[in-house]
Backbone bond lengths (Angstrom), bond angles and torsions (degrees), N, CA, C in turn:
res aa  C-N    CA-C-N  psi(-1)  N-CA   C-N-CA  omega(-1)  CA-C   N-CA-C  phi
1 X - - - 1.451 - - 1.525 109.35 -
2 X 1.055 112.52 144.57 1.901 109.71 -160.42 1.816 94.00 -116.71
3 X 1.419 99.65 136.27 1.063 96.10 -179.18 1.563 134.23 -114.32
4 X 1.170 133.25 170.71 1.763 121.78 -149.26 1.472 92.77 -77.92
5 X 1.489 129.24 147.19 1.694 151.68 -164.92 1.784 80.31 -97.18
6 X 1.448 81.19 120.39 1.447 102.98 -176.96 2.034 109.92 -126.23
7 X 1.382 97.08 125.00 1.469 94.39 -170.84 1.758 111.86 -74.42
8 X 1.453 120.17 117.66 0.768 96.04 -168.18 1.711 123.30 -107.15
9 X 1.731 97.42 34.04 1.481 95.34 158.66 1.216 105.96 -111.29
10 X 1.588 133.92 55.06 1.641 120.77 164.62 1.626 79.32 -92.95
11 X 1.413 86.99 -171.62 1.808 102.03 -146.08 1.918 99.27 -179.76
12 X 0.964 126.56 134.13 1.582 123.17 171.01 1.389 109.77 -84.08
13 X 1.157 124.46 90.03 1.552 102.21 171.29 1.343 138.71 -57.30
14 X 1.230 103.63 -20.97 2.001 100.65 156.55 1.458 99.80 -35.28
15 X 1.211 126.86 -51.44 1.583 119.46 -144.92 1.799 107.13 -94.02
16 X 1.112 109.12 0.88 1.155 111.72 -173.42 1.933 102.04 -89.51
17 X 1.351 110.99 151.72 1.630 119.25 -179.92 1.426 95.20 -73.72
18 X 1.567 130.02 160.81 1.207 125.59 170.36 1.765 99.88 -101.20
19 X 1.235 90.72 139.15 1.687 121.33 175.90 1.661 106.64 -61.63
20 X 1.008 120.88 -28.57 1.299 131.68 175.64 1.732 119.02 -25.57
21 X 1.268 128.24 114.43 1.614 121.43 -158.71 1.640 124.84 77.96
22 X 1.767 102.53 -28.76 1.878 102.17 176.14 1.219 123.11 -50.75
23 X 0.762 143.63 148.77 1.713 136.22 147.28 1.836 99.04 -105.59
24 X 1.356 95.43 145.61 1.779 115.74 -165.03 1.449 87.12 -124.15
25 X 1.511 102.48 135.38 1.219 105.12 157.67 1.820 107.94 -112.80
26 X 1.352 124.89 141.47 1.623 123.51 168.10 1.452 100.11 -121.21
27 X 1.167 108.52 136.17 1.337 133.07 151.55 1.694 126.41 -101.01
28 X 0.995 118.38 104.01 1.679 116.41 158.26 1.479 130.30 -119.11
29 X 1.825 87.68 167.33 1.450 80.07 156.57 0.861 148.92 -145.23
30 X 1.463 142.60 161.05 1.700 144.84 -135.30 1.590 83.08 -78.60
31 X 1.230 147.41 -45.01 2.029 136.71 -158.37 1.667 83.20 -71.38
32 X 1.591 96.52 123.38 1.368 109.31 170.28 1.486 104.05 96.26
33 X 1.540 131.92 32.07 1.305 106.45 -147.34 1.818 121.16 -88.71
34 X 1.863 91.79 -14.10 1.683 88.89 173.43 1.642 98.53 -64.69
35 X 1.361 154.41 -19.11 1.483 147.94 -167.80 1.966 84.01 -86.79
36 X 1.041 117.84 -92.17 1.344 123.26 -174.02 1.250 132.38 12.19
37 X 1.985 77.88 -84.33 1.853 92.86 171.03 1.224 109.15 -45.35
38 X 1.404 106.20 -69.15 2.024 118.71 -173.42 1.631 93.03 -17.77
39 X 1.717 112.74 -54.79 1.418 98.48 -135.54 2.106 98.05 -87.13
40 X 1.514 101.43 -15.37 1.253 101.16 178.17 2.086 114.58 -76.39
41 X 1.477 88.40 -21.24 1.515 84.04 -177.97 1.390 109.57 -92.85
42 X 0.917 146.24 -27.60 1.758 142.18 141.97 1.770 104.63 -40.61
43 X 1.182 135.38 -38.79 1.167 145.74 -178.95 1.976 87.73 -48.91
44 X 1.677 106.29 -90.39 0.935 101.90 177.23 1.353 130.64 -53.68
45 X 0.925 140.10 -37.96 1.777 136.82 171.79 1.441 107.62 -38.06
46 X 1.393 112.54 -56.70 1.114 131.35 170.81 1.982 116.08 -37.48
47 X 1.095 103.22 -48.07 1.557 116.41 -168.97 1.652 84.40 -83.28
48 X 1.059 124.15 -58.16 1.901 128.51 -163.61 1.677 91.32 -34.49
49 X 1.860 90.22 -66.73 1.240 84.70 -164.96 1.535 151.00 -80.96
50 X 1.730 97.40 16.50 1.444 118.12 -176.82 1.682 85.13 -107.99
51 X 1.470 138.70 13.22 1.202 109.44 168.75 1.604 121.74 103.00
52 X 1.470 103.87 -7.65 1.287 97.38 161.26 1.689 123.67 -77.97
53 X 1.296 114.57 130.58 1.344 107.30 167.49 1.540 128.58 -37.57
54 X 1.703 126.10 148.65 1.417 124.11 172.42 1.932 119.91 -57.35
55 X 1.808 87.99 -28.77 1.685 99.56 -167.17 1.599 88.11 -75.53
56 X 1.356 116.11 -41.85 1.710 105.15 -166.41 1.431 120.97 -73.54
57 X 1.745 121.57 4.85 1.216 119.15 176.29 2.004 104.85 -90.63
58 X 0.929 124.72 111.54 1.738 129.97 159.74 1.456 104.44 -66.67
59 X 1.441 106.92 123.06 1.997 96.05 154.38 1.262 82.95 -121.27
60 X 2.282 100.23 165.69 1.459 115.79 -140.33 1.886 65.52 -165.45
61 X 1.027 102.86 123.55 1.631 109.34 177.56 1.499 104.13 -125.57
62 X 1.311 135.57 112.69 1.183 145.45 164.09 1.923 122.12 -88.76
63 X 1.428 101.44 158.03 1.663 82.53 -169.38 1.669 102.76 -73.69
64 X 1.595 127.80 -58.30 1.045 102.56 172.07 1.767 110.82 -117.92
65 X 1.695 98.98 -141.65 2.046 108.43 -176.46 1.516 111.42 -81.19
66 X 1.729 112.28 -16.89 1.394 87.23 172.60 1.558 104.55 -90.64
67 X 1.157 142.74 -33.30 1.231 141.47 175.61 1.655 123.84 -51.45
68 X 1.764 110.93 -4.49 1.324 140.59 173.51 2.118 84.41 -61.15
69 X 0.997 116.41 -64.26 1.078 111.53 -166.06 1.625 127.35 -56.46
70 X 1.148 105.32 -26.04 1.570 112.89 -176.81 1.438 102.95 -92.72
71 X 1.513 119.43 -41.45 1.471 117.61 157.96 1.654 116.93 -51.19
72 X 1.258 126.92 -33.64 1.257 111.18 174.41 1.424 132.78 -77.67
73 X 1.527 111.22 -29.11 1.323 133.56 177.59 1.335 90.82 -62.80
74 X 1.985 143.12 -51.91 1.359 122.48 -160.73 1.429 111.74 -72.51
75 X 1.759 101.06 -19.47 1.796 101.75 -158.20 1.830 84.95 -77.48
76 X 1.668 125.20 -35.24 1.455 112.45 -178.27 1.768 125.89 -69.74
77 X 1.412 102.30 -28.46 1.648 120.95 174.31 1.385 106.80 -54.73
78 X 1.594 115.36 -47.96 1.714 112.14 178.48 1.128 97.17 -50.86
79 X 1.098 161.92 -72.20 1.420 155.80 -85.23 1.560 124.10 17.78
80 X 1.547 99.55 49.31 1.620 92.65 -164.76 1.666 99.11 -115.63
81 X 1.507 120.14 14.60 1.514 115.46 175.89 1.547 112.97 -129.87
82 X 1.399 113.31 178.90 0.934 106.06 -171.23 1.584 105.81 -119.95
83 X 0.985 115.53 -0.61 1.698 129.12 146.03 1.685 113.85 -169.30
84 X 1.090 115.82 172.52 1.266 118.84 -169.65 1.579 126.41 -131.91
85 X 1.009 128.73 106.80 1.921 132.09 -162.70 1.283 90.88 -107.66
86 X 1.643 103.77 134.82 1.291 138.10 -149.96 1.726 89.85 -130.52
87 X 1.753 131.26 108.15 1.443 117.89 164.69 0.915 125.58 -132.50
88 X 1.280 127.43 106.34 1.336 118.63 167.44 1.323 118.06 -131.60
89 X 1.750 132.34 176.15 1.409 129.16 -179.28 1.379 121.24 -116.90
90 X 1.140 121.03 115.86 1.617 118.12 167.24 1.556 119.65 -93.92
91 X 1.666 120.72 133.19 1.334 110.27 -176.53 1.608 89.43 -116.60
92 X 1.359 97.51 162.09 1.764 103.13 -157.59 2.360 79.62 -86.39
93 X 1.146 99.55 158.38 1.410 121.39 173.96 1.638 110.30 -125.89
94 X 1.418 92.21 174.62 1.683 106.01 156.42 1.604 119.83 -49.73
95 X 0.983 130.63 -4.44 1.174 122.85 -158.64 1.769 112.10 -142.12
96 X 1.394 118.78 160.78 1.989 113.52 173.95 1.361 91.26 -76.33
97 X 1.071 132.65 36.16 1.681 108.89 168.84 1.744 96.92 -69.34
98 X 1.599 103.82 -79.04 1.396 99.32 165.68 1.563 128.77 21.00
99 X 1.347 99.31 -97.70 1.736 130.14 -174.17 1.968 82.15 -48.13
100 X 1.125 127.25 -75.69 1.692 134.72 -165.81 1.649 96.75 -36.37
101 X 1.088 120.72 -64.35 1.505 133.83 172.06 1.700 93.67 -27.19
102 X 1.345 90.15 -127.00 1.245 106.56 165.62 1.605 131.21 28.82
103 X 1.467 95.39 -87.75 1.423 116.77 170.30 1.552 104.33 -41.63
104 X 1.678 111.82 -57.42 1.642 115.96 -167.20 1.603 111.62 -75.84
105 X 0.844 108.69 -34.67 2.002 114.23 162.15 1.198 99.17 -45.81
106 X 1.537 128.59 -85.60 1.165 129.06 -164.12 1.616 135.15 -43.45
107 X 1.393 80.29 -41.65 1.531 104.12 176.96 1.794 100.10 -68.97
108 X 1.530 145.81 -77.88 0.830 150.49 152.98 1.873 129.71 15.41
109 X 1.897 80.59 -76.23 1.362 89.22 155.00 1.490 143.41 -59.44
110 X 1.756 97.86 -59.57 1.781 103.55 155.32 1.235 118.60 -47.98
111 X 1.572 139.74 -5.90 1.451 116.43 168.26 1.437 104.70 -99.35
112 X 1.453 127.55 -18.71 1.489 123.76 -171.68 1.965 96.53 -69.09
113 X 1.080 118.87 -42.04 1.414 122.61 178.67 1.276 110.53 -67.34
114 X 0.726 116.90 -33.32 1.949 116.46 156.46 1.807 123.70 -60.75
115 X 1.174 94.21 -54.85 1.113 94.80 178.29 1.265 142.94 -78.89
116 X 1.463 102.89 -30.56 1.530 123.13 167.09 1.542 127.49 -101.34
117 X 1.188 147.49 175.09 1.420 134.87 169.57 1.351 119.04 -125.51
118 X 1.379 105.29 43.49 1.297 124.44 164.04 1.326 96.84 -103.18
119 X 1.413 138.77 142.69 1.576 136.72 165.57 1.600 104.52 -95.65
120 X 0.876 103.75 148.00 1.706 145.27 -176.34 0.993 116.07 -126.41
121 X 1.743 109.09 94.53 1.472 115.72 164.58 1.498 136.14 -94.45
122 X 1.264 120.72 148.24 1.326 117.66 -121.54 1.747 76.12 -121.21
123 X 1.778 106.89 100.66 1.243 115.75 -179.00 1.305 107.46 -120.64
124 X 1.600 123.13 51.03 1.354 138.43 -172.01 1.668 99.66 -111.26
125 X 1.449 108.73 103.09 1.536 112.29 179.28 1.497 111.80 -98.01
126 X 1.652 118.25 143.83 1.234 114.51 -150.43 1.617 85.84 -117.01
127 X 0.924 130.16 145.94 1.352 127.45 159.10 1.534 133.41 -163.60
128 X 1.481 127.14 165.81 1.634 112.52 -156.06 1.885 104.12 -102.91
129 X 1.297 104.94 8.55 1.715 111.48 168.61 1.711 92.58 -172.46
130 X 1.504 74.50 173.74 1.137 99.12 -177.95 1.488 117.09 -91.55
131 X 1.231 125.77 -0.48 1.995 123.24 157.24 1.777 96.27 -65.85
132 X 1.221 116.83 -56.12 1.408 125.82 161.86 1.585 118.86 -13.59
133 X 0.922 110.13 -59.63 1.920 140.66 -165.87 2.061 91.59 -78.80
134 X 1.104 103.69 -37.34 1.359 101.16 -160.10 1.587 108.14 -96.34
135 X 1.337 105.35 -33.74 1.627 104.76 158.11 1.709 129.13 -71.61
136 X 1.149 91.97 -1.02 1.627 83.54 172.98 1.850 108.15 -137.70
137 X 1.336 114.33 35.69 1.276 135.25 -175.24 1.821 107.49 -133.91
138 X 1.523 127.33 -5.87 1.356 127.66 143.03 1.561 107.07 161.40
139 X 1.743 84.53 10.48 1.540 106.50 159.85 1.644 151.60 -44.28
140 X 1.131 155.80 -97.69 1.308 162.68 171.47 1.692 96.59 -126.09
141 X 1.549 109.66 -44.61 1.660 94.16 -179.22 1.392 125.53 -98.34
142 X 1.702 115.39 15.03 0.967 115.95 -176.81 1.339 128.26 110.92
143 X 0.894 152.78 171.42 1.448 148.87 143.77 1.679 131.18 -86.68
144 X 1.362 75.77 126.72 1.716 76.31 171.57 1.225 140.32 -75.50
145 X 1.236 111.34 -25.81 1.343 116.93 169.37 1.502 127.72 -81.25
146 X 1.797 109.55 6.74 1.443 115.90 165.73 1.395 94.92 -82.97
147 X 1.474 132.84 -47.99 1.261 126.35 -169.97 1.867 115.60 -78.92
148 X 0.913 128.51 -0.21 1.299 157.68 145.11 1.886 103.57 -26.90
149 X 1.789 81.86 -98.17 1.595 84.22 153.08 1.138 163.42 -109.99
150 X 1.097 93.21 45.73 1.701 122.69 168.43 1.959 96.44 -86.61
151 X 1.243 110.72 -18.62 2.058 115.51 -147.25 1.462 69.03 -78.93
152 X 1.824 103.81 -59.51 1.847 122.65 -134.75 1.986 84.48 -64.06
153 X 1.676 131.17 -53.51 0.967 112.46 -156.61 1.287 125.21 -71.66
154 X 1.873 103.26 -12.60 1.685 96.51 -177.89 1.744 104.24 -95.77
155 X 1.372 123.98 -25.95 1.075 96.53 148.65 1.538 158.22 -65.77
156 X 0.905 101.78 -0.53 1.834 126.86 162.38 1.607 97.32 -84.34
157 X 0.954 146.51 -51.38 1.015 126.14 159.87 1.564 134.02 -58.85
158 X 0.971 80.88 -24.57 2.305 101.78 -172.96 1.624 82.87 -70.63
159 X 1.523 130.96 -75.37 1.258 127.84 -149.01 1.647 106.62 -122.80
160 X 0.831 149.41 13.97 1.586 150.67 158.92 1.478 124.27 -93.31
């Protein structure tokens, strides 16, 4: 039985914390960049429209997703945000580059959220093409980078 295509960045905004006073830091990156941008500019729309100020959004553009990680660690070292979204896209290839990616993003990120108490959301979409990349960048499933920061603002509220 097939079931109805459901977007899965709607979101209630009643329920969302207001951004109001946050400062956001985003990091992306340019490899992949029609997915990126898409996913960094839903990122921000997203923040506009829960109320974060224009001055309190930072963008932080890295060349690619593993370099997401060293860009995120500087935007958390300032201590100048109040969480930090990390985006970039990997599409799987001929090759383990992929899986190497991947694995080291994740890993990267999951230790900066350990270590620091700034949160780092982990807006690194993995996928096996690029129709893939494009449906969930403002595509049929939504965007990710609205749900991105929708993650970063209720956890600033959850724990800050």
């Amino acid at each position: 039985m097939a079931t109805a295509l459901h977007n899965l960045s709607d979101y209630d905004a009643q329920k969302v914390a207001s951004g109001k006073g946050r400062k956001i830091g985003i990091v992306y990156a340019d490899w992949n960049s029609e997915i990126t941008y898409a996913l960094r500019d839903g990122a921000v729309k997203t923040l506009r429209d829960n109320g974060v100020a224009e001055e309190d959004i930072t963008l932080y553009n890295v060349p690619g997703s593993f370099e997401l990680i060293y860009g995120a660690s500087q935007m958390v070292k300032s201590n100048k945000y109040d969480a930090v979204i990390a985006i970039g896209c990997v599409i799987r290839g001929d090759t383990p580059h992929f899986d190497y990616i991947c694995e080291g993003v994740t890993a990267g990120l999951s230790q900066l959220n350990v270590q620091y108490d700034t949160p780092v959301i982990f807006g690194l979409i993995t996928t096996n093409n690029l129709l893939q990349a494009q449906e969930r960048s403002g595509g049929r499933h939504g965007n990710k980078g609205d749900e991105c920061a929708v993650t970063a603002l209720q956890m600033i509220a959850q724990f800050k």
